[in-house]
C-alpha positions as CSV (number, residue, x, y, z in Angstrom):
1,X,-39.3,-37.1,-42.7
2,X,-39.9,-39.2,-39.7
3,X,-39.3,-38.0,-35.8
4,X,-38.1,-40.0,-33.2
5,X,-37.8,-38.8,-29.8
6,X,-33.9,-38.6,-29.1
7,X,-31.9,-42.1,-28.4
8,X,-35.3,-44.2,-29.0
9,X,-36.0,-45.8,-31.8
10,X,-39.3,-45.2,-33.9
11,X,-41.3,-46.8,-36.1
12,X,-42.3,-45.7,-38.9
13,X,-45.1,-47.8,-41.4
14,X,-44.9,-46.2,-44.7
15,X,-47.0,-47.1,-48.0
16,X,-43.7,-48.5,-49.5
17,X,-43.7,-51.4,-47.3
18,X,-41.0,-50.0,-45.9
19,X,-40.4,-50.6,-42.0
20,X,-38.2,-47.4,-41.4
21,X,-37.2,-47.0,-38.3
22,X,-35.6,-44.2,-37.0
23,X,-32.8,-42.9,-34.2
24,X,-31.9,-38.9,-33.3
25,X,-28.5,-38.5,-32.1
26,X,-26.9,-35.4,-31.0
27,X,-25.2,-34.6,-34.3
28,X,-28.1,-35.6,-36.8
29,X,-30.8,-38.4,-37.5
30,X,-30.4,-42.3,-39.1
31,X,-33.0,-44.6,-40.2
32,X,-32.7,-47.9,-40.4
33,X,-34.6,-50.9,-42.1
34,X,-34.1,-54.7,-42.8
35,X,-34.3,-54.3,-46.6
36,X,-31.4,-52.3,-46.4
37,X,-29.5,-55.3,-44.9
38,X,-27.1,-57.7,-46.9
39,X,-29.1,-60.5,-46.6
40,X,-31.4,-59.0,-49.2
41,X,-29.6,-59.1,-52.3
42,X,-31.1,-55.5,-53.7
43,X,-30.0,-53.9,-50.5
44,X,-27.9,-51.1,-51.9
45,X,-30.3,-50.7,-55.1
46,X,-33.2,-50.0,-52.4
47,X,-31.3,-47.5,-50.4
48,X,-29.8,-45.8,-53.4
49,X,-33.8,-45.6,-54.5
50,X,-35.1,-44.5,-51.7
51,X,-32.0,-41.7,-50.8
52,X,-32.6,-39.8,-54.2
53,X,-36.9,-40.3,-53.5
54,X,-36.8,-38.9,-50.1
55,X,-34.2,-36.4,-50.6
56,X,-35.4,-35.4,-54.1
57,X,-31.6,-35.9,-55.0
58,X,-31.2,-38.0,-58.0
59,X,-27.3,-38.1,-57.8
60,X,-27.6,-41.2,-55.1
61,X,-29.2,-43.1,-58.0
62,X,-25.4,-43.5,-59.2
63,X,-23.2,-44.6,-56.2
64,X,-19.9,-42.3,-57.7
65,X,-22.0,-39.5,-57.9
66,X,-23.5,-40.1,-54.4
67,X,-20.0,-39.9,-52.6
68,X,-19.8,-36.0,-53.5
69,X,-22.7,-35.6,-50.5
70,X,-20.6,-35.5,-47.4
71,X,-23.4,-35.0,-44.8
72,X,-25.1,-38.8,-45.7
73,X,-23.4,-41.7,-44.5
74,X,-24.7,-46.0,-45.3
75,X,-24.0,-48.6,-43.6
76,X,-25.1,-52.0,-43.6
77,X,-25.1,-55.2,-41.9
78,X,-26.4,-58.8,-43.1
79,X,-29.7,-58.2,-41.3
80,X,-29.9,-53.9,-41.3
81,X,-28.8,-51.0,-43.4
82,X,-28.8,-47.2,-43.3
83,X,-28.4,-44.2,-43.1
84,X,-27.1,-40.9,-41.6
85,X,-28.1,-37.7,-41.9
86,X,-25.8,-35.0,-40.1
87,X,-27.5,-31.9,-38.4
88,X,-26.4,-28.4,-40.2
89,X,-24.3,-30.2,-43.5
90,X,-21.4,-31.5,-41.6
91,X,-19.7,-34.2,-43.4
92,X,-20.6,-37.3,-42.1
93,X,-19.8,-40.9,-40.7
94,X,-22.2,-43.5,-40.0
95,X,-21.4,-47.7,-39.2
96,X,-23.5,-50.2,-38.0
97,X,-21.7,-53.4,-37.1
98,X,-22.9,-56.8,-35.6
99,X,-21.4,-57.1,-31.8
100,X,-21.1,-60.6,-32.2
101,X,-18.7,-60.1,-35.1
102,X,-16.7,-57.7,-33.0
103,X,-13.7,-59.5,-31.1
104,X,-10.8,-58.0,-28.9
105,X,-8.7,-59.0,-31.1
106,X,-9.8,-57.0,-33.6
107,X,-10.2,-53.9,-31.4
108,X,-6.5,-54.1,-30.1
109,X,-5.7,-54.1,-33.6
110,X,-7.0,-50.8,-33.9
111,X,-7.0,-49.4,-30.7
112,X,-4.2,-48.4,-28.1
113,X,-4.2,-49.5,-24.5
114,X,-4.9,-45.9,-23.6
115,X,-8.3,-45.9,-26.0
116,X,-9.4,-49.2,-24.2
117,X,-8.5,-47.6,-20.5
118,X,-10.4,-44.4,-21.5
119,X,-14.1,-45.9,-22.6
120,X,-13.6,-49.2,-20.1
121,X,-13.0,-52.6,-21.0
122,X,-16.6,-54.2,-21.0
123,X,-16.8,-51.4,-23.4
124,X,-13.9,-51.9,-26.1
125,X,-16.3,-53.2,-28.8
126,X,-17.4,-49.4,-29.3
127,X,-14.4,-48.4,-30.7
128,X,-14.6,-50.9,-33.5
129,X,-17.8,-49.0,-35.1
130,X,-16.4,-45.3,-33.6
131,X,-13.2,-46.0,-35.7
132,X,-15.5,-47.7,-38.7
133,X,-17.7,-44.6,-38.7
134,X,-14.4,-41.7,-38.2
135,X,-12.7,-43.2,-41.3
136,X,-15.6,-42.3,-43.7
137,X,-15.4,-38.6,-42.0
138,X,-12.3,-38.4,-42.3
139,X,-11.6,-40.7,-45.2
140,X,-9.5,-37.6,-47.3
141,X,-7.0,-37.7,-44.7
142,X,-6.6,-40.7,-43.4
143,X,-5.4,-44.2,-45.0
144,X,-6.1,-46.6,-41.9
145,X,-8.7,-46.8,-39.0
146,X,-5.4,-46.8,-36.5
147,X,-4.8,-43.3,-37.4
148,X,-8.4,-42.4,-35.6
149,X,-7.8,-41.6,-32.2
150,X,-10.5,-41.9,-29.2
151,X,-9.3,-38.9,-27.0
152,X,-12.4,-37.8,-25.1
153,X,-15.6,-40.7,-23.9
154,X,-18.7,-38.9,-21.9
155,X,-21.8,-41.6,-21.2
156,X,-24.5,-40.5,-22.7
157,X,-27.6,-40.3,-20.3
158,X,-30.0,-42.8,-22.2
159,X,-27.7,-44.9,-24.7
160,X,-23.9,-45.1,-25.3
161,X,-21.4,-42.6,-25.6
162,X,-20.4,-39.3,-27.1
163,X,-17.1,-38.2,-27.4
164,X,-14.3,-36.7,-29.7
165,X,-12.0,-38.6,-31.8
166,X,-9.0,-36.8,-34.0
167,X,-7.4,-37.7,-37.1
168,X,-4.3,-35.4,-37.7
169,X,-5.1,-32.3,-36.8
170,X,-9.0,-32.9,-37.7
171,X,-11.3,-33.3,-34.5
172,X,-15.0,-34.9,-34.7
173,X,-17.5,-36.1,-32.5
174,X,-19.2,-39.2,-32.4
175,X,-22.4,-40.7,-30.4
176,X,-22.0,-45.0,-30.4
177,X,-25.1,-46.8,-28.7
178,X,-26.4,-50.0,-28.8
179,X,-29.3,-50.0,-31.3
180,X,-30.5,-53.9,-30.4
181,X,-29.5,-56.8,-28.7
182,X,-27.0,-57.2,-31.3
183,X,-26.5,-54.2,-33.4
184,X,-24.3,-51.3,-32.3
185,X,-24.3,-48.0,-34.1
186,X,-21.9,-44.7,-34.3
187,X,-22.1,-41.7,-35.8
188,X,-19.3,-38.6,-36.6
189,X,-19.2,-35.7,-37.7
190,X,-16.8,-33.7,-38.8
191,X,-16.3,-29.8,-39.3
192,X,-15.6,-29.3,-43.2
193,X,-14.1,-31.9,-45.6
């Protein structure tokens, strides 16, 4: 498994010809790589592959099958795609998003005025991936991302936020950063399913 030191990213040549790249956050590890992105039309195919190689789990070979692991989360974008990897088995919420594709209309949509007060304004577009990555965590209980609330937003020292976000009665905790100069990333975790 590859290392990173926490909130850098690290590369990672492998004999694969994979470019994996790495981040630690608080509440796990996820690695990253452009063939896991969109754009590349076996994107899903590759991760799939390389989930059940590198984890010696063949159930990610069949996508149904692959849901029943709570503590891995995928994401992708047209350029990235990956993965998340939760510290200790907690089940597990991972997005990456594009910020360019991320608008304020979209974020009010989701968000209250209180949500957008708490984590500032030039910040909003964090919610967008905070909510995208809560809803896979808390996906059994919850039908909507506006049913995720953003209650509590610390800065993290070298990239982003953590914080706490609750679904019903369900609490988790999220880190969101900027990954590149386009590419935001958040992670949750949750207690249990």
């Amino acid at each position: 498994m590859v290392k990173a030191s926490s909130g850098q990213p690290h590369l990672n040549g492998r004999e694969d010809n994979f470019i994996l790249k790495s981040f630690n956050t608080k509440y796990g590890t996820f690695f990253y790589d452009s063939n896991w992105g969109s754009n590349n039309p076996n994107h899903r195919k590759l991760l799939r592959s390389y989930l059940a190689k590198e984890l010696l789990n063949p159930t990610f070979l069949d996508l149904k099958k692959a849901k029943i692991v709570p503590y891995i989360s995928n994401s992708h974008t047209k350029m990235i795609g990956g993965y998340f990897k939760s510290n200790n088995n907690l089940t597990a919420g991972f997005d990456l998003e594009e910020q360019s594709r991320i608008s304020e209309k979209l974020v009010a949509r989701v968000s209250s005025k209180e949500e957008i007060h708490l984590i500032g304004n030039k910040y909003s577009h964090f919610i967008w991936p905070i909510k995208e990555a809560g809803f896979k965590a808390f996906s059994n209980i919850i039908s909507t991302l506006s049913e995720i609330e953003v209650f509590k937003v610390t800065p993290a020292s070298s990239n982003g936020f953590y914080g706490q976000i609750k679904a019903g009665n369900k609490i988790g905790l999220f880190h969101a950063g900027t990954l590149n100069s386009d590419h935001l990333f958040a992670t949750v975790v949750v207690n249990g399913k």
